[in-house]
C-alpha positions in Angstrom: 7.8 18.1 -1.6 3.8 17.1 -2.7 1.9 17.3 0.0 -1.2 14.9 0.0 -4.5 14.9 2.2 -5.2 11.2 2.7 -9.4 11.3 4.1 -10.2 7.2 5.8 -14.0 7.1 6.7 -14.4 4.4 9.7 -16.6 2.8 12.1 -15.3 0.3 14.4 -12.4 -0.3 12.5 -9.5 -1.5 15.2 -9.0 -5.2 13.3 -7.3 -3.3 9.9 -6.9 0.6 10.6 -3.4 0.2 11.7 -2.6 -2.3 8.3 -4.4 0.7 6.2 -2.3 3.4 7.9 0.9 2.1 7.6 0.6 1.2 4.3 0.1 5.0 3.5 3.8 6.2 5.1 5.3 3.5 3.9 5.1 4.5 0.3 8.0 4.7 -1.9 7.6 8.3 -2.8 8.3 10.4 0.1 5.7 12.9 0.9 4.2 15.4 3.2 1.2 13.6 4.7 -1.7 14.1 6.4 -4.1 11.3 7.7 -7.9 11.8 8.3 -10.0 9.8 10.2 -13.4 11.0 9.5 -15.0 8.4 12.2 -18.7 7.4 12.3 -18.8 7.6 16.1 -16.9 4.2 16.4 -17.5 2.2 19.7 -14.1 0.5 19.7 -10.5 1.2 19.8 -10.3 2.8 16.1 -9.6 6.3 18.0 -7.1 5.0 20.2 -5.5 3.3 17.1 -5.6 6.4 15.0 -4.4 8.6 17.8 -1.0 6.2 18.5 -0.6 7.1 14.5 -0.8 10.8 14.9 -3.6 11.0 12.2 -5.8 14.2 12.5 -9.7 13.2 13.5 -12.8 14.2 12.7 -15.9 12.7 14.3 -19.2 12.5 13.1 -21.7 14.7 15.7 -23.8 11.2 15.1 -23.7 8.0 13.4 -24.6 8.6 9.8 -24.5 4.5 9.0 -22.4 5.7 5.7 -18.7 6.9 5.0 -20.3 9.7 2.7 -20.2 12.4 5.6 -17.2 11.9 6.5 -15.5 11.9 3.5 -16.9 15.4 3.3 -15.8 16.3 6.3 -12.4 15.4 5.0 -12.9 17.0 2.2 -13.7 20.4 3.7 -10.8 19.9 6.3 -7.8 18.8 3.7 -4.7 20.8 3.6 -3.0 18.9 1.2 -2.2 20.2 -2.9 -3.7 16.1 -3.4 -6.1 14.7 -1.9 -6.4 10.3 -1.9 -9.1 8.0 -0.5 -8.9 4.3 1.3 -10.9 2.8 3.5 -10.4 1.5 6.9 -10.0 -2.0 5.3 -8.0 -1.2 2.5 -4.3 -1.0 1.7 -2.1 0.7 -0.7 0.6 -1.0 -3.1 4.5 0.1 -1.7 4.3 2.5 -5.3 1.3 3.7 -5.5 1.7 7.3 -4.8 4.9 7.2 -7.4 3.0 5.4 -10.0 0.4 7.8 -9.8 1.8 11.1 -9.2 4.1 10.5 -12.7 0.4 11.0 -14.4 -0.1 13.9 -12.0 2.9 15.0 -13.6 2.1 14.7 -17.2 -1.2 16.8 -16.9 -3.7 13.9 -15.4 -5.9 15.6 -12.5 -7.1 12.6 -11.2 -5.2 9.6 -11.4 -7.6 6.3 -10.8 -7.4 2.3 -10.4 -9.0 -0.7 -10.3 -8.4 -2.8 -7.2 -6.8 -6.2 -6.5 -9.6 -8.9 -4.4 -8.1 -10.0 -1.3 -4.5 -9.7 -2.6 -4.9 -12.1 -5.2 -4.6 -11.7 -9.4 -8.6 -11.3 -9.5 -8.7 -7.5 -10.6 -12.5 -5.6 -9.4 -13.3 -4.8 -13.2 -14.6 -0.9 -12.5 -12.5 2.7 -11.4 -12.0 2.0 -7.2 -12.6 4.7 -5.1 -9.8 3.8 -2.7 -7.3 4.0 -5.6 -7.9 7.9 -6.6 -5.8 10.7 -5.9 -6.8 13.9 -7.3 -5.5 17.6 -7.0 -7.4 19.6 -4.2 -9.2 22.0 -6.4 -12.9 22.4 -6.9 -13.2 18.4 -5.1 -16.9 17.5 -5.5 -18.5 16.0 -2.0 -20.2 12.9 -2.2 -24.3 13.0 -2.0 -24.8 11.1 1.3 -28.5 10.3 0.5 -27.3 7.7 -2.8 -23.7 7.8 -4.1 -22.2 4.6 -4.9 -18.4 4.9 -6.0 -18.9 4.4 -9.9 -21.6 7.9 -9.7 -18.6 9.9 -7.6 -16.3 9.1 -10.4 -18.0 9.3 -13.4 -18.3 13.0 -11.7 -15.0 13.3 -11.9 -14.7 12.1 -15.7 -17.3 14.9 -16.9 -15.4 17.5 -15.5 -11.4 16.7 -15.3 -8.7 14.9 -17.1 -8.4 11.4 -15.2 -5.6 8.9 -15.8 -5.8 5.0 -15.2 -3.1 3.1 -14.0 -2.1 -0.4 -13.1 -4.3 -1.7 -10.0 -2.2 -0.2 -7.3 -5.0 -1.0 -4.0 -5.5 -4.3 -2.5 -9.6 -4.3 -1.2 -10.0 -6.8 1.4 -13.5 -8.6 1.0 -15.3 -10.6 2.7 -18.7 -10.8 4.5 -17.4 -9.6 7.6 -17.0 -5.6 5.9 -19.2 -3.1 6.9 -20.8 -3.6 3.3 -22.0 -6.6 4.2 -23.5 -6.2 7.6 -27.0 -6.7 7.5 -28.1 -3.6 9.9 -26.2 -0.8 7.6 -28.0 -2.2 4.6 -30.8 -1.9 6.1 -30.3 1.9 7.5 -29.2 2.5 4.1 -31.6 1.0 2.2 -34.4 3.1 3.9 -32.8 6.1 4.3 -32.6 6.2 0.5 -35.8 5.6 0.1 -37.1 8.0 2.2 -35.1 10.6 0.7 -36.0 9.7 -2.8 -39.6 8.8 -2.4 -40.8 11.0 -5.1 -38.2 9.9 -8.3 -39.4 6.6 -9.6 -35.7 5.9 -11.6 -33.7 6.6 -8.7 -36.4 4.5 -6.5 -35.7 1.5 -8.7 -31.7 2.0 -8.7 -32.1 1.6 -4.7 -33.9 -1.6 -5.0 -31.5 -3.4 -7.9 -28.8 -2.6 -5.6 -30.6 -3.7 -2.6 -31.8 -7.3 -4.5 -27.8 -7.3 -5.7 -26.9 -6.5 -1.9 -29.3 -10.5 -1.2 -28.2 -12.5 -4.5 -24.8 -12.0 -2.9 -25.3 -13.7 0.5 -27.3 -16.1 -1.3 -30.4 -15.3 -0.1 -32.6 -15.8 -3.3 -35.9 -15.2 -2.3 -35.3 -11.4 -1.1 -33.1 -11.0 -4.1 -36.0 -11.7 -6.1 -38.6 -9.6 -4.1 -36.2 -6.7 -5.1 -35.4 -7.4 -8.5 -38.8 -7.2 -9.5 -39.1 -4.0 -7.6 -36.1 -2.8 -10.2 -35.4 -1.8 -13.7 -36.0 -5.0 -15.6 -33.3 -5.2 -17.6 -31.6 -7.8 -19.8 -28.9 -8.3 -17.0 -31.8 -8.1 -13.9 -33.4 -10.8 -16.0 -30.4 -13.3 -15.6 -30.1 -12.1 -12.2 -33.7 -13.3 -11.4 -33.3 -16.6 -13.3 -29.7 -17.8 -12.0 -31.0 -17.1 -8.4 -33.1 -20.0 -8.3 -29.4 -22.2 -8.3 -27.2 -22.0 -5.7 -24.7 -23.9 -8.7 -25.5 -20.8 -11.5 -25.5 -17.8 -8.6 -22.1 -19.0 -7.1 -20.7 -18.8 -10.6 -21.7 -15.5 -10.9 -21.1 -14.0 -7.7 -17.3 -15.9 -8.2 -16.4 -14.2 -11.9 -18.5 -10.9 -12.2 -18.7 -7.8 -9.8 -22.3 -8.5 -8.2 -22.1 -6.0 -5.7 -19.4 -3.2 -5.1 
């Protein structure tokens, strides 16, 4: 029997934990699991939660404002021959360890997805970090300074023989995620730049992703302040013009992946 090392970061996660745990034993394929809970020093019930599901935790020694640290920690601490991601507000198609693990099969050592939007037909467009399950050997960690999910995975590509298959997570999104809360954008926004003060491209990859964080919720202004901060590309450039329309920035935001 495969046994599989499945790592959930969290932070005050006791609305969804329980939907994102349950939708990892009841997979079609039957497996020998084990659940992580690398927790960011949650002030809720998500211990309580992840305790009544017999899930092995690991907490942070202080909130990091990031799941980077402890998806190392997971990393370091998996058991499993596989090891899988989700997050605390994600959840796994009934198949998705069977559709996956026939790639393992055939040679893939990472098997990879896109990800259905709020359990619709819209499909995210780009590789989802919640969808890959990869042998445990020689797993990179994540940089916990700047390591947004496309850099972990184009990792990944350079060095092993990865498999797509039909999207197979569903990603929950809304405002409400932690992605979206104002404070941890901010944390991580100036964290970054603290820790890359000194490297001008990276310096301008934190602030396009900080003026994409703003054209999102809409607020144009700061959006603008940051994309002229950025690389001025051809794509930054439509960026800057369509925020000045609430009409042109809804289409946008509505039919392309803004921010991930």
């Amino acid at each position: 029997m495969k046994t599989i090392s499945v790592i959930i970061p969290t932070y005050n996660g006791e609305k969804t934990l329980s939907r994102a745990i349950k939708s990892i034993v009841s997979q079609t394929l039957i497996c020998e699991t084990e659940i992580l809970i690398c927790d960011d020093c949650s002030t809720d019930s998500t211990i309580e939660i992840a305790k009544s599901h017999q899930c092995k935790i690991i907490i942070n020694p202080f909130h990091t404002g990031g799941p980077e640290t402890g998806r190392n920690y997971g990393i370091l601490q998996s058991k499993g021959e596989f090891i899988a991601f989700l997050d605390q507000d994600d959840e796994w198609m009934p198949d998705k360890l069977e559709v996956q693990f026939k790639q393992i099969d055939n040679g893939a050592d990472v098997v990879y997805s896109q990800s259905k939007i709020n359990d619709t037909n819209i499909y995210s467009g780009y590789p989802y970090l919640g969808s890959l399950l990869m042998k445990n050997i020689n797993v990179p960690l994540f940089n916990v300074h700047y390591n947004p999910y496309n850099s972990y995975i184009e990792s990944l590509f350079k060095t092993k023989i990865c498999k797509e298959v039909d999207p197979c997570v569903i990603r929950y999104e809304d405002k409400k995620n932690l992605s979206f809360n104002p404070d941890f954008r901010k944390h991580d926004f100036y964290m970054k730049l603290a820790y890359w003060d000194n490297d001008l491209k990276m310096l301008k990859k934190i602030y396009g992703s900080r003026a994409r964080y703003f054209y999102y919720m809409g607020d144009g202004s700061k959006a603008r302040f940051y994309f002229f901060r950025s690389k001025l590309t051809l794509k930054t450039i439509l960026y800057i013009i369509t925020s000045y329309s609430g009409f042109m920035r809804n289409i946008v935001v509505n039919y392309f992946n803004v921010f991930a």
